[in-house]
C-alpha positions in Angstrom: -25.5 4.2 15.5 -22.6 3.6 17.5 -20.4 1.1 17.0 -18.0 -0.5 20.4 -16.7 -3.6 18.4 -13.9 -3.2 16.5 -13.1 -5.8 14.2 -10.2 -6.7 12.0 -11.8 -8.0 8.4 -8.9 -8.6 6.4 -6.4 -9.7 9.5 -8.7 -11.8 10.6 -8.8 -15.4 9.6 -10.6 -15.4 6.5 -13.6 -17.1 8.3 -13.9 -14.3 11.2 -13.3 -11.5 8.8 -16.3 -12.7 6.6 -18.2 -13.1 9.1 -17.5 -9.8 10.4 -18.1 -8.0 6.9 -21.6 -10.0 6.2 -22.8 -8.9 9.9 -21.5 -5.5 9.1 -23.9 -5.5 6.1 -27.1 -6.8 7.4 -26.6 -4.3 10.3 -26.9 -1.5 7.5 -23.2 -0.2 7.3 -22.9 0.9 3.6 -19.3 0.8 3.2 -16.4 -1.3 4.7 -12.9 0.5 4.4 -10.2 -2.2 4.4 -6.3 -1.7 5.0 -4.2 -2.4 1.4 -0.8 -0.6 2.7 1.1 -3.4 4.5 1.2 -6.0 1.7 0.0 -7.1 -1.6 -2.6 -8.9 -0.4 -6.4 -6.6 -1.0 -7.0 -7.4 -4.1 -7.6 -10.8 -3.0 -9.0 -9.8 0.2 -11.7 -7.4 -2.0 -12.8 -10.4 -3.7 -13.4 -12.8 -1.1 -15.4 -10.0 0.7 -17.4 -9.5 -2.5 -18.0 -13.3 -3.1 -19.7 -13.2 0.3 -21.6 -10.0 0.8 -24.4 -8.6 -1.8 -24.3 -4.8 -1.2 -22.0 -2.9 0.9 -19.2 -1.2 -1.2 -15.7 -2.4 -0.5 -13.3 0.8 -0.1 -9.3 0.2 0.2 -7.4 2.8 2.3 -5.0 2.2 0.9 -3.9 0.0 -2.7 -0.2 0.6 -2.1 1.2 1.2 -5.5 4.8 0.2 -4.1 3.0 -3.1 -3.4 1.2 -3.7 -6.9 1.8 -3.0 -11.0 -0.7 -1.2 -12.9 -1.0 -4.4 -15.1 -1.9 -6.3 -12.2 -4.7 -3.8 -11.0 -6.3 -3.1 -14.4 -6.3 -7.0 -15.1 -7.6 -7.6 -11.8 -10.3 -4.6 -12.1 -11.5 -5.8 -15.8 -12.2 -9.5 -14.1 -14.5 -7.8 -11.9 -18.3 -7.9 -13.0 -19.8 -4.5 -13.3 -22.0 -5.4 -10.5 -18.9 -5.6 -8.4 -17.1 -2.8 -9.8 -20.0 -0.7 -8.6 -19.1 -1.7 -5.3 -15.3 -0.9 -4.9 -13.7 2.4 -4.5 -10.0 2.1 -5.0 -7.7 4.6 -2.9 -4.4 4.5 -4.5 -1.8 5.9 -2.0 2.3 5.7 -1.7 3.6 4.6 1.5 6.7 5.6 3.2 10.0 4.4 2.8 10.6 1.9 5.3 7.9 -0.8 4.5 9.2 -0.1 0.6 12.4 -0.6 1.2 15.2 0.3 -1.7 12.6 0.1 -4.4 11.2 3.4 -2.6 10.6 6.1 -5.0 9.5 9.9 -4.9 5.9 9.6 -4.2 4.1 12.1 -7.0 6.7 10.4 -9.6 5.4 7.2 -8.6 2.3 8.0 -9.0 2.5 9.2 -12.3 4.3 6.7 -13.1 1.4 4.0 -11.9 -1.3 5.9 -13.5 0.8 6.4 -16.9 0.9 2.0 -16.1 -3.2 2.0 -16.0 -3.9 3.9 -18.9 -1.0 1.5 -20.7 -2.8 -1.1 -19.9 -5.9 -0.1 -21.3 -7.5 0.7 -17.8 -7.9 4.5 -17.7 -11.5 4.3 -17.1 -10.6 2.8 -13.1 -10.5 6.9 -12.9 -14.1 6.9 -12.2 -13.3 4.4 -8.9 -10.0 5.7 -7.8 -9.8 7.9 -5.1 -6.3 9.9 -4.5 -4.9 10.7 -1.4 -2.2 13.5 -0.4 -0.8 14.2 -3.8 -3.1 17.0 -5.1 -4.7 17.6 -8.1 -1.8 17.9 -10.4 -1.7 14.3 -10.4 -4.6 13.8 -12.2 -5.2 17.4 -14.2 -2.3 16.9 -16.3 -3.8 13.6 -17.9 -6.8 14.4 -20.1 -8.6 11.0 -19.2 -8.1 12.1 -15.8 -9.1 15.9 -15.4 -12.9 15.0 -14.6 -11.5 13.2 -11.4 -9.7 16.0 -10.3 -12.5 18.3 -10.6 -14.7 15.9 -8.6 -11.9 15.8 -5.5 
């Protein structure tokens, strides 16, 4: 199938974009990949887009972790049913400097740093949904919770 439309389902006002997401899913498309980078806004974006579709899994591409604390995203993830938590696929990422600004920090320490925050918060089992980006395995074999992720990447 080749899709010629492109849409914008989180830019979007909310109507359009959930519009375009429940279309998306009745055509067959089993996952929807939606921007996190820019602000701190997916999480809410995810859930609105869950409340109104039944299957298709929700992917972010990224969560920013410059944008979000690991309190907020293990607080947010334990809300979540587990039907809807078997939907999402959370890619963590870092972004660059600019849209950080001075609270920019060295990306692999800043990850650690985040994933040391989930597993404070009681939320080392998002490992299972998380998705990592540029920064290697290291990230993840060093933590014992973690080393079955990094063998799955």
């Amino acid at each position: 199938m080749r899709c010629t439309r492109r849409v914008a389902v989180r830019y979007s006002p909310a109507a359009a974009g959930v519009a375009a997401a429940v279309e998306l899913e009745e055509l067959g498309f089993p996952t929807l990949w939606i921007p996190g980078g820019a602000d701190s806004g997916v999480l809410a974006a995810l859930d609105l887009l869950l409340g109104a579709t039944r299957s298709i899994r929700l992917a972010t591409g990224i969560l920013n972790i410059g944008k979000h604390e690991p309190a907020e995203v293990a607080a947010w993830w334990r809300g979540q049913s587990p039907e809807r938590r078997s939907r999402l696929l959370l890619g963590l990422g870092v972004s660059h400097g600019p849209p950080i600004g001075e609270a920019y920090e060295r990306p692999l320490a800043k990850m650690r740093a985040f994933l040391d925050g989930l597993d404070a918060a009681g939320a080392n089992h998002v490992c299972l949904q998380v998705i990592r980006g540029g920064l290697g395995r290291d990230v993840a074999e060093e933590r014992p919770g973690w080393r079955e992720l990094a063998r799955l990447l």
